[in-house]
C-alpha positions in Angstrom: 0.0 0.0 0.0 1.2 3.7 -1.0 2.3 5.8 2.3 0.1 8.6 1.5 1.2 10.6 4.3 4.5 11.2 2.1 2.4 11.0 -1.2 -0.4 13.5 -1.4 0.7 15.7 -4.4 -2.2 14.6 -5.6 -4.6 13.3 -2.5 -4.6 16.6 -0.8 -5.6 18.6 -3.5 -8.6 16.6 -4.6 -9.7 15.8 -0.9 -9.4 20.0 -0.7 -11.8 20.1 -3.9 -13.9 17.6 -2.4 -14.5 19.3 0.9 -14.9 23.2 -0.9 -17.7 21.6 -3.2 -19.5 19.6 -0.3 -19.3 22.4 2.0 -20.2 24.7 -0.3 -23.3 22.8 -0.8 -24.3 22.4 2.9 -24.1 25.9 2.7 -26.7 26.6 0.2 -28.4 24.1 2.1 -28.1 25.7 5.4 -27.5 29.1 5.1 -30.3 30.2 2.1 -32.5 27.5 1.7 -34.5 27.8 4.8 -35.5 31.3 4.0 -36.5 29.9 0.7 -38.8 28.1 1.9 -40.5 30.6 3.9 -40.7 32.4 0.7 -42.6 29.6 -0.9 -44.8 29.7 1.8 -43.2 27.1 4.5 -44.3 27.7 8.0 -41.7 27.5 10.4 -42.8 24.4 12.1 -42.6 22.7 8.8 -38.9 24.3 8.2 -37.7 22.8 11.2 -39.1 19.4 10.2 -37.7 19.3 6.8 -34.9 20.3 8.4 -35.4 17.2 11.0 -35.1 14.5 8.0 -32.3 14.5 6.5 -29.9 14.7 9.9 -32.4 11.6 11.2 -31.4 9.5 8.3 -28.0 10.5 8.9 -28.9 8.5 12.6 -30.3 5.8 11.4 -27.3 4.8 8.7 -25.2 3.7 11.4 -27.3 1.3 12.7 -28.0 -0.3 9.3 -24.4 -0.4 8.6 -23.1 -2.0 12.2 -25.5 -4.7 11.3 -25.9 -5.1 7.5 -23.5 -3.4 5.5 -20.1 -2.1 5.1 -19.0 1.3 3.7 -17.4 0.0 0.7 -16.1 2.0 -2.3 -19.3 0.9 -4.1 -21.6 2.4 -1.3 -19.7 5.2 -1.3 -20.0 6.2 -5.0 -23.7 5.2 -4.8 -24.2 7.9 -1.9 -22.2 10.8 -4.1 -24.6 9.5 -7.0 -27.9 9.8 -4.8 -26.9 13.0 -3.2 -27.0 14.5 -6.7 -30.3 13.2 -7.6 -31.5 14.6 -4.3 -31.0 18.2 -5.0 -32.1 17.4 -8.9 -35.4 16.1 -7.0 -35.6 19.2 -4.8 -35.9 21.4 -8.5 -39.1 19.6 -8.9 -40.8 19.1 -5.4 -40.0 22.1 -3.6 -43.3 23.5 -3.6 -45.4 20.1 -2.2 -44.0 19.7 1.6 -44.2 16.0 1.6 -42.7 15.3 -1.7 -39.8 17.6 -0.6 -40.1 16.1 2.9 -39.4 12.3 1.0 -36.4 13.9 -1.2 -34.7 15.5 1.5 -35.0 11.7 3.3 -33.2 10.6 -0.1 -30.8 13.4 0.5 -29.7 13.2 4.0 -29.3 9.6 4.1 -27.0 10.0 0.9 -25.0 13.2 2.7 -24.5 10.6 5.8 -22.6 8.2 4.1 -20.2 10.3 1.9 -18.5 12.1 4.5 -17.1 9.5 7.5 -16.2 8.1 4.5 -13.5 10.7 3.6 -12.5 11.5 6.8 -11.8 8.0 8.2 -9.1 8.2 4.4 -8.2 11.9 5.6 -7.6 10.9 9.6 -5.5 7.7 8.2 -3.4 9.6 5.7 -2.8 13.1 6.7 -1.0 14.2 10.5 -3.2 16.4 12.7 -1.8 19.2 11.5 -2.0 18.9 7.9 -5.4 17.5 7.8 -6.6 20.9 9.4 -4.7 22.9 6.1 -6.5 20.5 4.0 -9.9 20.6 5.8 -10.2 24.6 5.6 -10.7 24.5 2.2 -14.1 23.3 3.1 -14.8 26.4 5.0 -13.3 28.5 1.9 -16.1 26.6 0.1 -18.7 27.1 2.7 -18.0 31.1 2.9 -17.7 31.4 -1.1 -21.3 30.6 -1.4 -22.4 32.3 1.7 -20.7 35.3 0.0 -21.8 35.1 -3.6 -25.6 34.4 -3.1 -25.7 36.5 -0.2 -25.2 39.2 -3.2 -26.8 37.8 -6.2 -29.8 35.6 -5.2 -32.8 37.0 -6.2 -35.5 34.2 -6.7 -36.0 30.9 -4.5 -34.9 28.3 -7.7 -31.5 30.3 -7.9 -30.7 28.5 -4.5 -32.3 25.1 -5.5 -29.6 25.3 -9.1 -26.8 26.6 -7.6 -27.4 22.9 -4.8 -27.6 21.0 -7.7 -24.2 22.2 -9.5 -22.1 22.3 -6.2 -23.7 17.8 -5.4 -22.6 17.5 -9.2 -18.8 18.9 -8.3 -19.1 16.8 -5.2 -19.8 14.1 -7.1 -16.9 13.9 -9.0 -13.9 15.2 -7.1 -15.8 12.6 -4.3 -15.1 9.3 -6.9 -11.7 10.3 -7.9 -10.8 10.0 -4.2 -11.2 6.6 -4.1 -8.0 5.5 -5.5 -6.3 6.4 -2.0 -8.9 4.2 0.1 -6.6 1.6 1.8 -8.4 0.9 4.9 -10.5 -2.1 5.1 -13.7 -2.5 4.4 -15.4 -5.8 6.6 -18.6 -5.2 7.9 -18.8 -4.5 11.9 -21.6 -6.6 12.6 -19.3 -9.6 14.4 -17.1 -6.8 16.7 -18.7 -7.2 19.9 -15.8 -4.7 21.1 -17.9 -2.3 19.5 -19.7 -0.1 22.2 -22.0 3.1 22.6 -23.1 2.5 26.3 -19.2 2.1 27.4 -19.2 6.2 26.7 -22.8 7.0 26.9 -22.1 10.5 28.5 -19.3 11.1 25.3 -21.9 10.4 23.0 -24.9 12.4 25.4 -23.4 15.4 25.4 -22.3 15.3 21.7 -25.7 15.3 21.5 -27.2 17.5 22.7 -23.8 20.1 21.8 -25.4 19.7 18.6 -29.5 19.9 19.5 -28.1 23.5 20.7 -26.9 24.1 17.0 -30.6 23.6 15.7 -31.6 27.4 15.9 -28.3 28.3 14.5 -28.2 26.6 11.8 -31.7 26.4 11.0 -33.0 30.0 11.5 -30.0 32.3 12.5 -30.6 34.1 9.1 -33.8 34.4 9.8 -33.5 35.8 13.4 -31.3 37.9 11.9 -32.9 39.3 9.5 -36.4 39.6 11.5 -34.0 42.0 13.7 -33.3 44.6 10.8 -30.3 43.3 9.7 -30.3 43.0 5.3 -29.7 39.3 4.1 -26.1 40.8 2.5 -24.9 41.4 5.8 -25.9 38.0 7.4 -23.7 36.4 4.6 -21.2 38.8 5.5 -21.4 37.5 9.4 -21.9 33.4 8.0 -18.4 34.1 5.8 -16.7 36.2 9.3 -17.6 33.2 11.4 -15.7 30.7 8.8 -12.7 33.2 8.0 -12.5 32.6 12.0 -12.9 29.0 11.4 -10.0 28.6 8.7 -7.5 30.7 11.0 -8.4 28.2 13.4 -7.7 25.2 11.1 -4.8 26.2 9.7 -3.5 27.0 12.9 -5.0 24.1 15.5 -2.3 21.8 14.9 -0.4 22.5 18.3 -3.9 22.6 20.7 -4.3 19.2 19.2 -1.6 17.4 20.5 -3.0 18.8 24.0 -5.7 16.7 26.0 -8.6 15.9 23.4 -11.3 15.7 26.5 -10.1 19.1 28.1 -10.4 20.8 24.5 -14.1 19.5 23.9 -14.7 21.0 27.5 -13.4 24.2 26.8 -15.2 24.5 23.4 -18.7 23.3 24.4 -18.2 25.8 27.3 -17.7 28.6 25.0 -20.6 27.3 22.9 -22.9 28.2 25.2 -21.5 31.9 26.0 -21.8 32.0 22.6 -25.9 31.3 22.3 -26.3 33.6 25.4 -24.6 36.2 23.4 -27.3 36.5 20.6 -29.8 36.0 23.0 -29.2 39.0 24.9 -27.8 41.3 22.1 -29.9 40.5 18.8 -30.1 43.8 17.2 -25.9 44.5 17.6 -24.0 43.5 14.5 -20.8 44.4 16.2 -21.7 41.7 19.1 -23.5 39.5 16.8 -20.1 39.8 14.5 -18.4 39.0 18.0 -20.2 35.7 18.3 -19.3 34.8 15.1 -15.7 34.5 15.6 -16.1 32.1 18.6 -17.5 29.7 15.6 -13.6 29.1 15.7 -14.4 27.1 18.5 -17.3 26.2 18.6 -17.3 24.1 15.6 -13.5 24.3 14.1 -11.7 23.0 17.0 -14.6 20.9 18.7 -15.1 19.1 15.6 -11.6 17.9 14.2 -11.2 17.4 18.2 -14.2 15.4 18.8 -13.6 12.9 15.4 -10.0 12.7 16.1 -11.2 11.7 20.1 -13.4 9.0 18.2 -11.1 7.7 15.9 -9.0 6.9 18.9 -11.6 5.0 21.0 -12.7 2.8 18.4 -10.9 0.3 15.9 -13.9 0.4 13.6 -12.5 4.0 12.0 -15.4 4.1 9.2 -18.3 3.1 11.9 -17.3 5.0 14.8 -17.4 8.3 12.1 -20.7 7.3 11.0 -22.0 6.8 14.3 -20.8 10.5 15.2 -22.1 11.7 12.3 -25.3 9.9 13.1 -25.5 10.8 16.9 -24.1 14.8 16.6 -25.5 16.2 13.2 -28.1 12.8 12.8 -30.0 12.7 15.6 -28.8 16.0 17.4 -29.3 17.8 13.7 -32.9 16.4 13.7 -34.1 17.1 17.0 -32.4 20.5 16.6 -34.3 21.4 14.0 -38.1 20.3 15.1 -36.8 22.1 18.8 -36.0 25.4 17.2 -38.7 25.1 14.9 -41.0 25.2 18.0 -39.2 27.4 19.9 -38.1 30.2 17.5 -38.5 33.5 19.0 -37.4 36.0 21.4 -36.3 33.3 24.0 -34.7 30.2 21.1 -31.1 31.1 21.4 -31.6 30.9 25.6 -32.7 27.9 25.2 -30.2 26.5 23.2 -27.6 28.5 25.5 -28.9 26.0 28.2 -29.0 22.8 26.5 -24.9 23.6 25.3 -24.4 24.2 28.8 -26.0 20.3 29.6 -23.7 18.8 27.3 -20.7 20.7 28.9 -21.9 18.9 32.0 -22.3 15.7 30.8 -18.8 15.3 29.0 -17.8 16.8 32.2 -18.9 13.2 33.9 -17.5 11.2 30.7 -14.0 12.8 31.7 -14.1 11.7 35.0 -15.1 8.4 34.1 -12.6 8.2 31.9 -10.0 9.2 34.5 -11.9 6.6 36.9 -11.4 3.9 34.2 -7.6 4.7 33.3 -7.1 4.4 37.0 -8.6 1.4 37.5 -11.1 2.5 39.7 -14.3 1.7 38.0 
């Protein structure tokens, strides 16, 4: 097998492409595609349960797949394939809420598969610090689009093309990854090593650190915008919050070599400050703008801390991402979005403040249970 870690003139720039294309699509995804729907008429109750089914079929997948399948090459390409027809679906059903309801099924349980499957390849190839060089280019991806049809969408199908081109570019930079899979691909169903109750509070609070995201991700344009602020300049605050993100990338190398479990304390912690902070001051963009950069944190380096934490507990690499994927933007992602749909108002980014603040607690107790276990004492 090829040592990629000293062969990647090639790997790392298509696994760059591969992450600025996908991100760029869960931006137009997350970022402009809720407000169109309110446009087309979409109460927000049934915004946050679209926005509900495709993170629950990311939950479900990892189930299936500890018990029936394994993420082989072949599933893999199938996924990119069926994330494409998703958005190609969404063209044509947008405007019936249980035909889109069914394609964004399609869709999220395509999305759920592609991506643990190209980090498992980048956490095997690439050293902590170079995958987070490689992974920003998802967040140039993400803030490009935020950007661009922050300035130039004018009517709800705009959004719904501009998804479809940026799963076709996924598609394709996706499959000519696969030439650097060299992990194995046997199916997880005989591992009884395999555990989620063995770090139930790891996987509670990761949770619920993403149930806080729901209102975020779901309606924080809208919030925004309801509080005088123009569309132009919530892209403007989306693309600050991932400038803050790639500074963090390119530069969370060192933090990483730190204690995982004190890092995903620090950043849920801050998570919360954050929600409290557009709680209190929704009408500043200097302090809204201020929240923003802790998404440097908050996501950056809780995320490539949290998978690299999983991909150390577990020898299953391909399962345990699914299952995080699943857990935190699956079922976290889904109940998120049906929470915030109910709760969007004056009070929804209290609320989520709170529920952070649970999970802080919670992987407070899976660190001390993990220092009780290393000692022997439980």
């Amino acid at each position: 097998m090829p040592n990629l870690k000293q062969n990647t003139s090639l790997f790392s720039p298509l696994l760059g492409a591969y992450y600025f294309f996908y991100f760029a699509l869960v931006g137009v995804y997350v970022i402009f595609m809720p407000k169109v729907l309110l446009d087309l008429g979409y109460s927000t109750v049934e915004v946050g349960i679209i926005y509900a089914a495709a993170p629950f079929m990311r939950f479900l997948l990892p189930f299936i797949f500890r018990h029936y399948l394994a993420l082989t090459t072949r599933v893999y390409l199938l996924s990119l394939l069926f994330t494409f027809i998703g958005t190609v679906i969404f063209i044509n059903s947008v405007e019936s809420f249980w035909l889109y309801l069914l394609a964004n099924l399609l869709f999220g349980a395509s999305m759920g598969i592609s991506l643990p499957y190209i980090e498992t390849i980048a956490l095997s190839s690439l050293s902590k610090n170079r995958y987070g060089k490689v992974r920003l280019w998802g967040s140039l991806g993400f803030m490009g689009i935020a950007l661009w049809l922050g300035k130039i969408l004018e009517t709800p199908y705009e959004a719904l093309y501009y998804l479809s081109a940026m799963a076709f570019f996924t598609f394709i930079f996706g499959a000519l990854l696969t030439k650097y899979d060299t992990t194995l691909h046997e199916s997880a169903q005989d591992d009884v090593s395999f555990s989620l109750s063995k770090y139930w509070a790891f996987w509670t609070s990761v949770f619920l650190m993403q149930v806080g995201f729901g209102g975020f991700y779901n309606f924080f344009t809208i919030y925004e915008t309801s509080h005088g602020v123009s569309l132009e300049m919530v892209s403007w605050m989306w693309s600050f919050g991932v400038i803050c993100e790639i500074v963090m990338l390119y530069f969370q190398g060192p933090l990483l070599q730190r204690n995982l479990l004190n890092i995903l304390l620090f950043a849920t912690f801050i998570t919360a400050l954050r929600w409290m902070m557009l709680y209190l001051f929704p009408d500043s963009v200097t302090l809204t703008f201020a929240s923003q950069s802790l998404h440097a944190i908050s996501f950056a380096l809780y995320h490539t801390a949290a998978i690299t934490y999983v991909f150390s507990l577990y020898t299953q690499k391909k399962l345990a991402q699914q299952f995080f994927l699943g857990i935190a933007f699956g079922l976290g992602g889904s109940v998120g979005a049906v929470l915030s749909g109910q709760i969007y108002g004056e009070k929804m980014f209290l609320i989520e403040a709170i529920i952070t603040f649970m999970a802080f607690m919670v992987l407070w107790i899976h660190q001390k249970r993990r220092i009780a276990y290393e000692t022997n004492e439980i």
